[in-house]
N, C-alpha and C positions, 0 to 999 in steps of 0.2 A: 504493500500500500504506500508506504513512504518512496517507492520510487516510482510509481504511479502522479504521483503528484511533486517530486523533482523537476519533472517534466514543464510545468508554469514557473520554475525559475528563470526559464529561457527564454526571452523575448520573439525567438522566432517562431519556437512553437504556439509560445500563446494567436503572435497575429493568426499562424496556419489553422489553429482550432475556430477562430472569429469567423473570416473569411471562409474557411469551409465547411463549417454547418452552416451557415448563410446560404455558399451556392449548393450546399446539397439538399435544402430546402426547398430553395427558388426550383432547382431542375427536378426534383420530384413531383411537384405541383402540376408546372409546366408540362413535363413529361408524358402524364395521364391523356390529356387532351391530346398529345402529337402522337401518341402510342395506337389511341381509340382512331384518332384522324390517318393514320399510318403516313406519318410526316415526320417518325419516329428519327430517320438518317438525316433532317437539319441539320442536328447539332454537332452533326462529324462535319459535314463542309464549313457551316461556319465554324467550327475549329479551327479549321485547314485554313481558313483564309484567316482569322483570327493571327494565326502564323506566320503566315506572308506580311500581315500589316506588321505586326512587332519586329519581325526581320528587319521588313524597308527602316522600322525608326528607329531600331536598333544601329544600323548604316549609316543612316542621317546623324545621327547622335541625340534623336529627341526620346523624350518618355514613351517606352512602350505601350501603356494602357491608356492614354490621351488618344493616341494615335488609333488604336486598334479598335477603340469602341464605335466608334461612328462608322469607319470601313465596314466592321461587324454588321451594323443593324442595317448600313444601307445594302447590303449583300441579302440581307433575310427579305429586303423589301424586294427587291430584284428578284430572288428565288419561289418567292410568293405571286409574284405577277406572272413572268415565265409559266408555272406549273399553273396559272389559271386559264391561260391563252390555248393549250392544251395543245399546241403547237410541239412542245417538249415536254414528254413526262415528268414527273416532278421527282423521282428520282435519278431520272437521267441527268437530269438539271443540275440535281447536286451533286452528282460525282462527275460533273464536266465540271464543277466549279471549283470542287475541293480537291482533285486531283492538280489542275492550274494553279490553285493557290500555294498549293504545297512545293510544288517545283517553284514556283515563283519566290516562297521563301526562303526554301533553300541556296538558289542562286543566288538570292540576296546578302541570305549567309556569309556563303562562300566566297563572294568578291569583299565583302568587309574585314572578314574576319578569323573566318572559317568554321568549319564545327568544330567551336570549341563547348564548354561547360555551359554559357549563357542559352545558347542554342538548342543545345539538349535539353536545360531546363523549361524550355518552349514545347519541348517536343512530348518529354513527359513528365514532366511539372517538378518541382523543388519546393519543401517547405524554410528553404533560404531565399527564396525569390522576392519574398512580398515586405518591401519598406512599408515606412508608416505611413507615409502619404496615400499609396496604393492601398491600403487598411482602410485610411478613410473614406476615401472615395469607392473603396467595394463596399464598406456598409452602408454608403449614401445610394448606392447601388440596388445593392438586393433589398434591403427597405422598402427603397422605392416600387420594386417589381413585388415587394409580398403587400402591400396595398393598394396598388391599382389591380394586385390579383383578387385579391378578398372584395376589393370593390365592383370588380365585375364577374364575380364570382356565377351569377346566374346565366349571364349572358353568353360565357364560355361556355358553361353545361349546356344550353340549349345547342351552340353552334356545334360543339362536338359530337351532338348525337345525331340533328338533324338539320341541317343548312336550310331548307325549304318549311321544314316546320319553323325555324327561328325566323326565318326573315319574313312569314306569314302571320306571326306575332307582333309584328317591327321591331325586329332586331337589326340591326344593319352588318348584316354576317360580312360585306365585307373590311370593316373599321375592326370587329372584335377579330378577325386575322390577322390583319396588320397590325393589331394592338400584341396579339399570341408570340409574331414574326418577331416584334421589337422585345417582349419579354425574354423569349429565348435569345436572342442574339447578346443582349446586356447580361444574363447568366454568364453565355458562354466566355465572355467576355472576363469578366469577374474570376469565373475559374479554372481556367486557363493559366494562371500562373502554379499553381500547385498540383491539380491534375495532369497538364498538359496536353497539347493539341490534339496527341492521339489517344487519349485515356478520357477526356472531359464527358463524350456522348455517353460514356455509360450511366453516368449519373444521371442520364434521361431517358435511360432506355432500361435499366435493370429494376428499381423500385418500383414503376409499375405494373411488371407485367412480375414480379415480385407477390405484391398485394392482392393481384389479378388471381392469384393458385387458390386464397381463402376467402377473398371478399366478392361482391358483384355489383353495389351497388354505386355509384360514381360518391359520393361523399365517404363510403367506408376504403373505397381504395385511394382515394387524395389523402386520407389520415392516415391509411395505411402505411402506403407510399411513403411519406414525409417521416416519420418513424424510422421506418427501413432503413431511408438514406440517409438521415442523421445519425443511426446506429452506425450503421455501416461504415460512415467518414471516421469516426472516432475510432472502432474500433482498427479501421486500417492508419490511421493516425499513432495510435500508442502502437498499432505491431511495426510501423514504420520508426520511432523511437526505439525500439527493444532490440530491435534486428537490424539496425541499422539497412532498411531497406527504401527503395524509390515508394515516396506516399501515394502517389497516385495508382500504381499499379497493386500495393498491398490496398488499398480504399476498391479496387475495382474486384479484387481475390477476394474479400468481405463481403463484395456484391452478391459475388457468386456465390456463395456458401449460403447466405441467405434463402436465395433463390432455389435451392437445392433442398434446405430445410420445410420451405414454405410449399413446394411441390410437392414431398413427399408426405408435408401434413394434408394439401388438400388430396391428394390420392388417396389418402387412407380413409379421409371424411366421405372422398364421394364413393368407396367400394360400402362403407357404411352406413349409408342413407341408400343403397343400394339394394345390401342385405335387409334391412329395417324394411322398407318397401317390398319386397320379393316374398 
């Protein structure tokens, strides 16, 4: 226990615990709706491009996360519009984008600097990454995204279920998309320094199909979800201190384990309301 809690002597961890239940909040919420909408692969392209931007202002010599958030959300609005025009599927969309953005980074990289440690930290996240300034500004961040979520909290449940039923109610299904597009894109944005470009989608894609093995109903698996992936950062957070291991990849092996557990509870629930019935 006392070295359990060593671990808050250290100013980098503390920011890394702030900042990443924040975005493993934000992206579990978020997540349910792109999961149910199967708009699930977002959050890997904008990662990827997330990448590219932090590269270029990496190069430049400017602040990576100034730079990279605006790039971010105007990329989700682009990716949104695309996969509406139905001119380009919406998957294809994104890994034409995220595949370009990632080469794009890279290159970036490479003529600056090289792959060195900064880079790699981009790629799959460091809980040395996150200065204080960058602290502030991610919890001026996800705040922001867990309030305009809670405040349109209804409006997303109708769009996610049915586009034609919500905008027959006057919903204006397409504002609460590009409201969806820009939430994820500022998550992605957000966590992205300790996850890393290629690790961040899981956090949008494992809690709720997670929640999905026991619950059904869209507010049991949102609070599911969010649980989950709170669980799950922390505890790949302390195995990432004990083992000296990359956080984002032990936060995404906590995913999975979850997921594994919550499957084999609900298999064993539905062979049992099975028998119960039979």
């Amino acid at each position: 226990m006392t070295e359990l809690f060593s671990l808050f002597s250290y100013g980098f961890m503390v920011r890394a615990l702030i900042v990443g239940s924040l975005t493993a909040l934000c992206a579990s919420l978020l997540g349910v709706s792109l999961v149910l909408k199967r708009f699930s692969m977002i959050g890997d392209g904008l990662s990827h491009v997330g990448f590219g931007a932090m590269s270029a202002a990496m190069a430049l010599g400017a602040a990576p996360l100034p730079v990279a958030a605006p790039v971010v959300i105007l990329t989700a609005f682009l990716l949104l519009r695309v996969s509406e025009s139905r001119k380009i599927h919406g998957d294809a969309a994104i890994a034409l984008v995220s595949s370009s953005a990632l080469a794009f980074g890279v290159i970036a990289a490479s003529l600056s600097s090289g792959m060195n440690a900064d880079v790699n930290s981009y790629l799959f996240g460091s809980v040395l990454a996150m200065s204080r300034g960058d602290v502030v500004l991610s919890v001026l961040l996800a705040a922001g995204v867990l309030i305009v979520f809670a405040a349109f909290y209804h409006k997303i449940f109708a769009v996610t279920f049915d586009e034609r039923f919500a905008a027959a109610t006057g919903v204006h299904v397409r504002r609460c998309n590009l409201l969806l597009a820009l939430l994820t894109a500022i998550t992605i944005v957000v966590g992205m320094r300790i996850m890393g470009a290629m690790l961040i989608s899981a956090l949008i894609i494992f809690p709720p199909l997670t929640a999905m093995r026991l619950f059904r109903s869209f507010r049991g698996v949102v609070l599911c979800a969010a649980g989950v992936s709170v669980g799950a950062f922390l505890c790949g957070l302390f195995a990432s201190y004990w083992f000296s291991i990359p956080a984002g990849a032990s936060v995404v092996a906590a995913n999975l384990v979850l997921f594994v557990l919550f499957w084999a509870a609900g298999a064993i629930r539905t062979r049992l309301e099975y028998r119960k019935h039979s």
